[in-house]
C-alpha atoms as one frame of an Amber mdcrd trajectory, in Angstrom:
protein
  11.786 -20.585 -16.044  14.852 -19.943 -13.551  16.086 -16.050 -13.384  18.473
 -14.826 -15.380  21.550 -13.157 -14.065  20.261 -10.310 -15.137  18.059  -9.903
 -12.394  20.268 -11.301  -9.520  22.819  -8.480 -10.540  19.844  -6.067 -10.768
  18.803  -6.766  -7.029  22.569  -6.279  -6.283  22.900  -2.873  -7.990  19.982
  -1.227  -6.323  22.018  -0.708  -3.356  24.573   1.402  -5.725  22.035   3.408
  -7.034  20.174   4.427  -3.506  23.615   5.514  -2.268  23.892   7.959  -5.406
  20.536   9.229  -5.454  21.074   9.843  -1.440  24.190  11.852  -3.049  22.402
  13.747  -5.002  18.933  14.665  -3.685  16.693  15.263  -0.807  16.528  12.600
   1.386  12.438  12.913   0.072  13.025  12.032  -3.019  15.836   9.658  -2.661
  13.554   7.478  -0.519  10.595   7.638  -2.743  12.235   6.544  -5.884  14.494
   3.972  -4.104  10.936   1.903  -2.681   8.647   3.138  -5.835  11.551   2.245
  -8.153  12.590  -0.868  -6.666   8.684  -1.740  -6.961   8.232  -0.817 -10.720
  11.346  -2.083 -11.817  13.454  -5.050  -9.906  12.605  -8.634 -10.248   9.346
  -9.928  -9.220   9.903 -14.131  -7.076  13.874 -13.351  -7.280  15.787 -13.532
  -3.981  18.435 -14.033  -1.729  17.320 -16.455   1.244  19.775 -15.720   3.920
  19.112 -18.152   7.379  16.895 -16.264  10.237  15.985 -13.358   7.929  13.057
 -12.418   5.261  14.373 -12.856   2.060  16.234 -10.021   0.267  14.323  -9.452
  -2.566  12.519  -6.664  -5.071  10.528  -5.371  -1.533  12.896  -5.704   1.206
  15.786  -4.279  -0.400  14.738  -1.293  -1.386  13.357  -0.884   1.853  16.708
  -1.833   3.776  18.562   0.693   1.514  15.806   3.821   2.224  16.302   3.580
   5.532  20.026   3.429   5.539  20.082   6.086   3.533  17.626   7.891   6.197
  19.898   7.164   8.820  22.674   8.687   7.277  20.805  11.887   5.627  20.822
  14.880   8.319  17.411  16.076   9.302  14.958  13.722   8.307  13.914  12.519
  11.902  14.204   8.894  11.182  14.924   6.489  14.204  13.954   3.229  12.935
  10.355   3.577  14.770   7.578   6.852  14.888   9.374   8.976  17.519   5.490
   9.304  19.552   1.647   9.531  19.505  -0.400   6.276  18.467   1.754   5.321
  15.569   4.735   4.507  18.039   2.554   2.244  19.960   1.067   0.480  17.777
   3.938  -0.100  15.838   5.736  -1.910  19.224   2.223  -3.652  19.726   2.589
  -4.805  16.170   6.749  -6.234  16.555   6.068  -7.786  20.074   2.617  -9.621
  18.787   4.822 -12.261  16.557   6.275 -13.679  20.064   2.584 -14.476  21.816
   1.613 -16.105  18.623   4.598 -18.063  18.445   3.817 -19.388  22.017   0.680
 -19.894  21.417   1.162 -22.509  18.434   4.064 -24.697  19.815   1.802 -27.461
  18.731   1.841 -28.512  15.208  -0.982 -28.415  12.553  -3.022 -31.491  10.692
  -6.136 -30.481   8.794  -6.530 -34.389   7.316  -4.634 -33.774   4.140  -1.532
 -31.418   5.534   0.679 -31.795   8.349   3.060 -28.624   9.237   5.035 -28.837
  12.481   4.394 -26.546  15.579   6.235 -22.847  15.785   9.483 -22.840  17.554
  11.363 -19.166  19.024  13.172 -18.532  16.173   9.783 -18.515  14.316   9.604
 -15.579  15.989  12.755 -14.144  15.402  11.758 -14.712  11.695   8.297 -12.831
  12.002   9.380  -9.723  13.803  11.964  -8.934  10.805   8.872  -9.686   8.443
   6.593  -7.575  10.274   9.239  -4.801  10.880  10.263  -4.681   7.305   6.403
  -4.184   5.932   6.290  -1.245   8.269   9.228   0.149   7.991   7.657   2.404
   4.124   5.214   3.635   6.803   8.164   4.893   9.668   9.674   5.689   6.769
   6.818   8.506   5.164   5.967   9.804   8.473   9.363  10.709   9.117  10.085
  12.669   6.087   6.923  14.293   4.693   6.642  17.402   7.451   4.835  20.313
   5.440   2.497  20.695   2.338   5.295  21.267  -0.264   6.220  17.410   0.750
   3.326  16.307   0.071   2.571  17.715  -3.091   6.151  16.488  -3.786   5.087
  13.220  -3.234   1.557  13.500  -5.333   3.592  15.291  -8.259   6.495  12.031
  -8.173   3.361   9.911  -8.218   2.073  11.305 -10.920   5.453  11.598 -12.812
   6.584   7.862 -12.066   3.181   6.625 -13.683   3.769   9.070 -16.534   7.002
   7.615 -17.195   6.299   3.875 -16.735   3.378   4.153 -19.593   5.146   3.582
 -22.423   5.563   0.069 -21.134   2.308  -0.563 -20.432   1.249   0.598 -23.719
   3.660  -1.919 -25.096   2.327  -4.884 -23.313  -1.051  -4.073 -23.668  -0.300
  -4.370 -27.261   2.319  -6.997 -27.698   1.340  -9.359 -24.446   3.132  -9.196
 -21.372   6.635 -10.202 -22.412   9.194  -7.427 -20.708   9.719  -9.158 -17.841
  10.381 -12.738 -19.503  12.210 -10.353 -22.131  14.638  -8.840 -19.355  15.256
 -11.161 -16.438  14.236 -14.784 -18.010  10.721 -15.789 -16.723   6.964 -14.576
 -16.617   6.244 -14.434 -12.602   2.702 -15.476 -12.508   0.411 -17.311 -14.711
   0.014 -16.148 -18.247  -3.674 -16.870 -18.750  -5.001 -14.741 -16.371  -3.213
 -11.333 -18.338  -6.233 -12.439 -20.982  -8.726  -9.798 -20.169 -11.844  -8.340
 -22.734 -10.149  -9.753 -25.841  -6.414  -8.782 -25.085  -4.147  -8.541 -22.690
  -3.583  -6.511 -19.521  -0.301  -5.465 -19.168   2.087  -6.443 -16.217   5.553
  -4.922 -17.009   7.450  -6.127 -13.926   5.633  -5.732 -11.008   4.317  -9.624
 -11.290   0.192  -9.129 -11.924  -1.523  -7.339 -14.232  -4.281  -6.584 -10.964
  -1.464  -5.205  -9.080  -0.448  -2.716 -12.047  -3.819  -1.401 -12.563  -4.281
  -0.888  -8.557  -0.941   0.885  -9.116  -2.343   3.560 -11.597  -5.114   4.489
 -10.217  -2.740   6.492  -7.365  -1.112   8.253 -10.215  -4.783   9.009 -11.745
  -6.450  10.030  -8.294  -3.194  11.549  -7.474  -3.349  13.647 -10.419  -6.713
  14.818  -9.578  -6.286  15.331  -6.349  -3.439  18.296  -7.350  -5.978  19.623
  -9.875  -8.670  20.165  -7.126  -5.862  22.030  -5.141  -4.922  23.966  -7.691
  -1.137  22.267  -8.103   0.728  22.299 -11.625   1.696  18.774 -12.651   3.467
  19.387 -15.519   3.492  22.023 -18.210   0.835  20.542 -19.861  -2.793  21.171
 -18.645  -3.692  19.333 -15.588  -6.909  18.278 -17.659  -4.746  16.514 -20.285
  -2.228  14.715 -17.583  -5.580  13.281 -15.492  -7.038  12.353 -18.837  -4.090
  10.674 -20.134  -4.041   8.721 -16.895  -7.626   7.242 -16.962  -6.947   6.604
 -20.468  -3.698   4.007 -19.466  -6.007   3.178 -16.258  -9.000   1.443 -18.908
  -5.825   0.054 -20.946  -4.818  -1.773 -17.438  -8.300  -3.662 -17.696  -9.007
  -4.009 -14.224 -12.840  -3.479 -13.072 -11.686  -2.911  -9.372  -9.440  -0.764
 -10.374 -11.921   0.807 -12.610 -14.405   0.846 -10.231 -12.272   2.546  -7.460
 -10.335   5.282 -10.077 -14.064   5.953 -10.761 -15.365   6.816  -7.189 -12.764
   8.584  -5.810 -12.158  10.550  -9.206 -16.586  11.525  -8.750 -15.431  12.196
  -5.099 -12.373  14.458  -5.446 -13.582  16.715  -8.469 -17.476  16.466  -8.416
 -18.823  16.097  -4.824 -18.671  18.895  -2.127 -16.004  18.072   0.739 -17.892
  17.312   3.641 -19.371  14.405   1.853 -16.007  13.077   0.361 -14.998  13.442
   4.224 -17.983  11.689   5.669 -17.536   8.941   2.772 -13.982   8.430   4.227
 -14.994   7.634   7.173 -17.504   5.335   6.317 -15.027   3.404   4.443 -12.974
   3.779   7.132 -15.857   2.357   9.617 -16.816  -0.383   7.346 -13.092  -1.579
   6.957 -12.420  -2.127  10.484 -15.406  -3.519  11.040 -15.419  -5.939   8.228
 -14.579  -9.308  10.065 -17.128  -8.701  12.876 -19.989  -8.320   9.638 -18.744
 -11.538   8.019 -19.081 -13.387  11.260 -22.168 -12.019  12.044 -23.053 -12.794
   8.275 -24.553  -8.840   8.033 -21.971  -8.249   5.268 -23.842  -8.385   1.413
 -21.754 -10.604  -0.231 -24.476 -12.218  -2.538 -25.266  -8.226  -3.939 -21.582
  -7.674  -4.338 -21.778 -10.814  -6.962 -24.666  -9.621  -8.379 -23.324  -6.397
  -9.207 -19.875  -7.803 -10.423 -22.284  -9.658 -13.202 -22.769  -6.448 -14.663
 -19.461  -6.475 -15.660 -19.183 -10.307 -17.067 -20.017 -13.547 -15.517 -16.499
 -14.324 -15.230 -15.988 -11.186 -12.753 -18.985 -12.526 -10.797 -17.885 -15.658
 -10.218 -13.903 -14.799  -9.505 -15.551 -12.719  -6.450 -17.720 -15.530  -5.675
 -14.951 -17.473  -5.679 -12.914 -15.250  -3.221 -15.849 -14.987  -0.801 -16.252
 -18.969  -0.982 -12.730 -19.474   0.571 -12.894 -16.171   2.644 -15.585 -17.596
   4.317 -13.842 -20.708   4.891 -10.796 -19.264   6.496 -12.166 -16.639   8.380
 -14.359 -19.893  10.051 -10.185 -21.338  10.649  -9.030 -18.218  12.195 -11.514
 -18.282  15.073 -10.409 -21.059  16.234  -7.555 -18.347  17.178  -9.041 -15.507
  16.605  -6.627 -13.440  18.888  -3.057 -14.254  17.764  -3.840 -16.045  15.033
  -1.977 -19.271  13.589   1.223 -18.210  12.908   3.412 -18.910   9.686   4.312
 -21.908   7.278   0.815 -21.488   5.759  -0.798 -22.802   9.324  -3.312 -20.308
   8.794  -4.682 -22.303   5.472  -6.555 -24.775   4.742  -5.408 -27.871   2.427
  -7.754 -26.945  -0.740  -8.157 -23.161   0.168  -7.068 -20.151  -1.679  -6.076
 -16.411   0.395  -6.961 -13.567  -1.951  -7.461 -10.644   0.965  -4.957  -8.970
   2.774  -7.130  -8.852   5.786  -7.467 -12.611   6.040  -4.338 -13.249   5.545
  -3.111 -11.193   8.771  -5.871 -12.834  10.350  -5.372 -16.027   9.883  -1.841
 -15.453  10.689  -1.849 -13.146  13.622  -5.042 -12.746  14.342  -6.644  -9.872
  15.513  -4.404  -8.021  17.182  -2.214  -7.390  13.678  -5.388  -6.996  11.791
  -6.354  -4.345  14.028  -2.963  -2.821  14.530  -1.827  -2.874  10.301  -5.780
  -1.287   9.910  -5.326   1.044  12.814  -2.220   2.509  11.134  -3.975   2.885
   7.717  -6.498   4.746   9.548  -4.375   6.867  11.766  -2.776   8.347   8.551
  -6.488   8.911   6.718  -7.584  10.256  10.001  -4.563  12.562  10.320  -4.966
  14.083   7.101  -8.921  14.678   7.757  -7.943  16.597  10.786  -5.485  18.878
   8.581  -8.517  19.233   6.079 -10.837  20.186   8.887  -8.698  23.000  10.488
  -7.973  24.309   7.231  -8.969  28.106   6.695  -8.208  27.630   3.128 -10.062
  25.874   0.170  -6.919  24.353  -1.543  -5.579  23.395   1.371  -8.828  21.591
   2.810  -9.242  20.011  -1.211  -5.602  18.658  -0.794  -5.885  16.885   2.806
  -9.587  15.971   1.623  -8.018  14.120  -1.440  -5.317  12.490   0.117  -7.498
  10.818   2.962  -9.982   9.506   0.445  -6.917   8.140  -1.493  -5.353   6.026
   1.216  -9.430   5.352   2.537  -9.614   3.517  -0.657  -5.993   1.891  -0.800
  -7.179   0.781   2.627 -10.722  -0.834   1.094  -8.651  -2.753  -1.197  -6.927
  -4.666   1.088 -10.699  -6.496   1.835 -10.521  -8.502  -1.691  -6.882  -7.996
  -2.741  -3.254  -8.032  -1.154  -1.644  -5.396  -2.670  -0.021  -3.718   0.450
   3.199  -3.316  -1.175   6.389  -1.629   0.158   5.137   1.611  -2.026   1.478
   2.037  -0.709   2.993   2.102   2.943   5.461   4.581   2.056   2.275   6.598
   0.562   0.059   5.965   3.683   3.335   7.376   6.180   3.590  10.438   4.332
  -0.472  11.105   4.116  -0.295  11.164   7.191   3.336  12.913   7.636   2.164
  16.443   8.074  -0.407  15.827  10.827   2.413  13.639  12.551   4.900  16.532
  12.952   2.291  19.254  13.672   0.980  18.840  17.413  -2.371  20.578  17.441
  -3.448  22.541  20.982  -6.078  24.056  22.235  -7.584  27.104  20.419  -6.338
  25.718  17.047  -2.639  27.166  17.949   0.525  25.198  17.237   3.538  24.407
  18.799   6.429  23.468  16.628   7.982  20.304  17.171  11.635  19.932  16.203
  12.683  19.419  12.632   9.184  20.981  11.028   7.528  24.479  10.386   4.121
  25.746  12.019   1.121  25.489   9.545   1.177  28.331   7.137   5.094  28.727
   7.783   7.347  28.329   4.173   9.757  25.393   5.100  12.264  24.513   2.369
   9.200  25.760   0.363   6.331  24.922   2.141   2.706  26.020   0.242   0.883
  28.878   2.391  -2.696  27.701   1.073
């Protein structure tokens, strides 16, 4: 079904309501609900195609209007790109990267069945925006989120968007997915594969019923992650709020997403921090290193399928199924392993199907924006482990500890699923926000970089933990 007008004037509108809640509130919280909003609420497949340029659509235009809004907003440190340190360069590594692929694939593509036509410069042109536009959530989080109090800010919006948003997903999960066919004119992805363990899983109107439950289980961890710091949520119990959450998680009928609210819920509350730290960086590790263990086949795929059985032969063989064609591809992208194979689906194969995130930027880029888009993941769960380690204080340490395993697992994710929305980079800028704009010395003193407050320092309300 076409879109309704509905949802061509809703994608026109969101611009309005940015500049009002830029108006109104911090430029924090104006930024988070403008890309978390835009996410949980505008169109999913609607757009406006303008010539040279990503399309305008539910993710770049919330993104576009954020950093506007940024821009404008006094004090927030935004320039477009991280202002230093590792993030800076990797970001310009991962904007001028685009250009040597595009040179490197002038020629064009013919795999038997499909024949796609070489890259040309404005290919390039094209890319950068692309690339620059995923990133910009990230620039965007590191900028803003400069002492505890912001992140906890962020944690308790988390928690109160996903408290807010389940009366939808209670609907659906009764009634079948219909609000988005209800409100702008057309269901965004196929129907049959909602039909989960005898009902439906709901999708409201972010386009997959996968990509809602990933979507919950920040809200869930989120909300544990608080507890374990010893945060209020709400005015209810924390115990009720996280319990309330896992409850709307299991109505989302996702194993992964079961399966990862599950560890990192044991790992937050139950197990002592140095071992939720040293599981973080073997996620971390085993991430990064993923590619190199397919090629060198040391990766157990076969005893990931066996273990998805436990769950239903259908799981088993859907993960089969992605590690059939992963396998496939990845053997594509070596052919260019470095820069990859560029865009207009050059990076496929005829009869092949791209599930991960990783392979995707693989096959595309290669490995220099594999490494780079992992490498800033990692910088941020990094960043917030070196908070938690120089941390005199217990709440303070269970905070940073939480938030690293949060974005380790958002990162782990990426390996079967591509769910790196506009949102989750805004979430892995700010994890890593407070390390950012905190320069550590020697002797575990500070120095106070412009526009933020030395650890333990109140700024516009800053925690002392």
């Amino acid at each position: 079904m076409m879109p309704n007008a509905i949802a061509q004037l809703a994608l026109l509108l969101w611009p309005a309501l940015a500049a009002v809640l830029y108006a109104r509130l911090s430029a924090l919280t104006a930024t988070f609900i403008t890309i978390v909003g835009g996410y949980l609420f505008l169109p999913v497949k609607v757009e406006f195609d303008l010539p040279l340029l990503p399309p305008l659509d539910q993710e770049s235009i919330p993104v576009i209007c954020a950093a506007i809004g940024c821009l404008v907003a006094r004090g927030t440190g935004f320039i477009g790109i991280p202002v230093r340190g590792l993030e800076r360069i990797i970001v310009i590594v991962l904007l001028l990267s685009p250009v040597a692929t595009v040179m490197t694939n002038g020629e064009p593509y013919f795999d038997g069945e499909i024949f796609i036509r070489g890259l040309a410069i404005k290919d390039s042109l094209t890319a950068i925006a692309e690339t620059y536009l995923m990133l910009l959530p990230f620039v965007l989080g590191l900028a803003l989120v400069k002492t505890d109090e912001d992140l906890i800010k962020v944690f308790r919006l988390l928690v109160f968007f996903g408290l807010a948003y389940t009366p939808l997903v209670l609907y659906e999960a009764r009634m079948s997915p219909q609000l988005h066919t209800m409100v702008y004119g057309f269901f965004p992805h196929s129907f049959a594969q909602q039909v989960r363990f005898g009902g439906f899983r709901p999708v409201v109107f972010v386009g997959h019923g996968l990509l809602l439950a990933l979507f919950f289980t920040v809200p869930f961890l989120a909300s544990a992650v608080l507890s374990r710091a010893r945060q209020r949520i709400t005015a209810l119990p924390n115990v009720l709020v996280t319990l309330y959450l896992a409850l709307i998680l299991v109505v989302c009928k996702s194993v992964a997403a079961w399966l990862i609210g599950f560890i990192g819920f044991c790992s937050i509350m139950l197990m002592p921090q140095f071992l939720t730290r040293l599981l973080i960086r073997l996620i971390c590790v085993t991430v990064i290193a993923y590619p190199l263990l397919c090629i060198m086949d040391l990766f157990p795929h076969q005893e990931f399928v066996e273990f998805a059985a436990l769950f239903g032969e259908g799981r088993a063989q859907s993960l089969d199924f992605r590690f059939y064609h992963e396998e496939r591809l990845l053997e594509h992208a070596r052919e260019k392993i470095l820069l990859g194979w560029g865009a207009w689906g050059r990076n496929r194969l005829s009869d092949s199907v791209t599930d991960g995130f990783w392979i995707i930027q693989l096959g595309c880029y290669g490995l220099v924006m594999f490494a780079g888009l992992f490498g800033l993941m990692s910088c941020s769960v990094f960043r917030a482990l070196g908070v938690a380690g120089k941390s005199s204080g217990n709440d303070r340490r269970a905070l940073y500890t939480g938030a690293a395993l949060v974005a380790a697992l958002m990162m782990m994710n990426q390996l079967p699923n591509s769910s790196l929305y506009s949102w989750l980079w805004f979430l892995f800028g700010c994890i890593g926000g407070v390390s950012y704009n905190r320069v550590w010395v020697v002797g575990h003193r500070e120095r106070q970089v412009p526009g933020t407050a030395p650890a333990g320092c109140s700024q516009q309300g800053a925690l002392q933990l």
